[in-house]
LUMMAR-479595 format. One record per residue (C-alpha): residue number from 1; residue in one letter; x, y, z. Coordinates in nm, 4 decimals. Layout:
// LUMMAR-479595
(NUM 'A' (X Y Z))
...
END
This chain:
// LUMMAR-479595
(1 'X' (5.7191 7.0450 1.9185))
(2 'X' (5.9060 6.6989 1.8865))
(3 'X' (6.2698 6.6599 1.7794))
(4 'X' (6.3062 6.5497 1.4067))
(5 'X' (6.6074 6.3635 1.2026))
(6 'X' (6.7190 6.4939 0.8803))
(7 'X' (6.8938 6.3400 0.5917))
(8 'X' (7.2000 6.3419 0.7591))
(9 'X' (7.1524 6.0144 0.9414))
(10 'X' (7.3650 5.8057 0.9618))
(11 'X' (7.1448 5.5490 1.1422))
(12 'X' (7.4605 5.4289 1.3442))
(13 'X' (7.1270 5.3715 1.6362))
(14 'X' (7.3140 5.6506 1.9012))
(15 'X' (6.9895 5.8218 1.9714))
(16 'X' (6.8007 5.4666 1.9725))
(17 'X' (6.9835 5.3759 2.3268))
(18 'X' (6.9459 5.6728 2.4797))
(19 'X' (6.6203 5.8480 2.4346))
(20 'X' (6.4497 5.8022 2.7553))
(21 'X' (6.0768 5.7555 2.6003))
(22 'X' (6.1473 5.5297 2.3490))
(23 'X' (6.0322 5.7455 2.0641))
(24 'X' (6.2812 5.6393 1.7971))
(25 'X' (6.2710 5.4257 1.5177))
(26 'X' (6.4981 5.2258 1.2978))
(27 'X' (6.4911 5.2833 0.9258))
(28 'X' (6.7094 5.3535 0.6161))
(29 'X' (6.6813 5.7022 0.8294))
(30 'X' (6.5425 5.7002 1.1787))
(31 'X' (6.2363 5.8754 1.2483))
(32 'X' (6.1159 6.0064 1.6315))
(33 'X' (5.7578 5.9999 1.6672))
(34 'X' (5.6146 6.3094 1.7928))
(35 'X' (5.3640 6.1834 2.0090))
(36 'X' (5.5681 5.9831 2.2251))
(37 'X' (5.9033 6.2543 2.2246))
(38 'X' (5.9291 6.4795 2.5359))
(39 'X' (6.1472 6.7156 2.4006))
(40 'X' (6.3986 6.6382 2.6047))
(41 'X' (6.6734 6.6977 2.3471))
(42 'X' (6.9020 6.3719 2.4829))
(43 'X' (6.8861 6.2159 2.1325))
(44 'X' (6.9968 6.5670 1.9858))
(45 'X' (7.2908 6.5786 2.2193))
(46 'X' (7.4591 6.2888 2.1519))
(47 'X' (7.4222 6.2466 1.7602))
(48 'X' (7.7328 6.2610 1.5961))
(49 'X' (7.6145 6.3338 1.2538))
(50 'X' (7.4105 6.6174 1.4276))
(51 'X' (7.1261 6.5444 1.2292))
(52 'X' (6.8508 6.5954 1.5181))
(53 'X' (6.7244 6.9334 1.6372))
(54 'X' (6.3896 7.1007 1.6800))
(55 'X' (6.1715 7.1723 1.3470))
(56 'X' (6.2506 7.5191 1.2374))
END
């Protein structure tokens, strides 16, 4: 199950740099497609509005 960003983006483009298979995307609120994330959590780890985790 992908990773997912919630309404408390910021959008500051953290997660953009360092997810690994390129499966974020700019917006008014980024968005991580779920066909291209690994679940590798990276993007999760370093967002400092914590607004990425797994869908509950």
């Amino acid at each position: 199950m992908a990773y997912v960003i919630g309404d408390d983006c910021i959008a500051c483009g953290t997660c953009i740099d360092e997810c690994p298979a390129g499966a974020i995307s700019e917006g008014e609120k980024y968005s991580i497609n779920p066909d291209v994330c690994t679940e590798c959590g990276t993007c999760a780890d370093v967002c400092p509005s914590e607004a990425i985790s797994l869908p509950a």
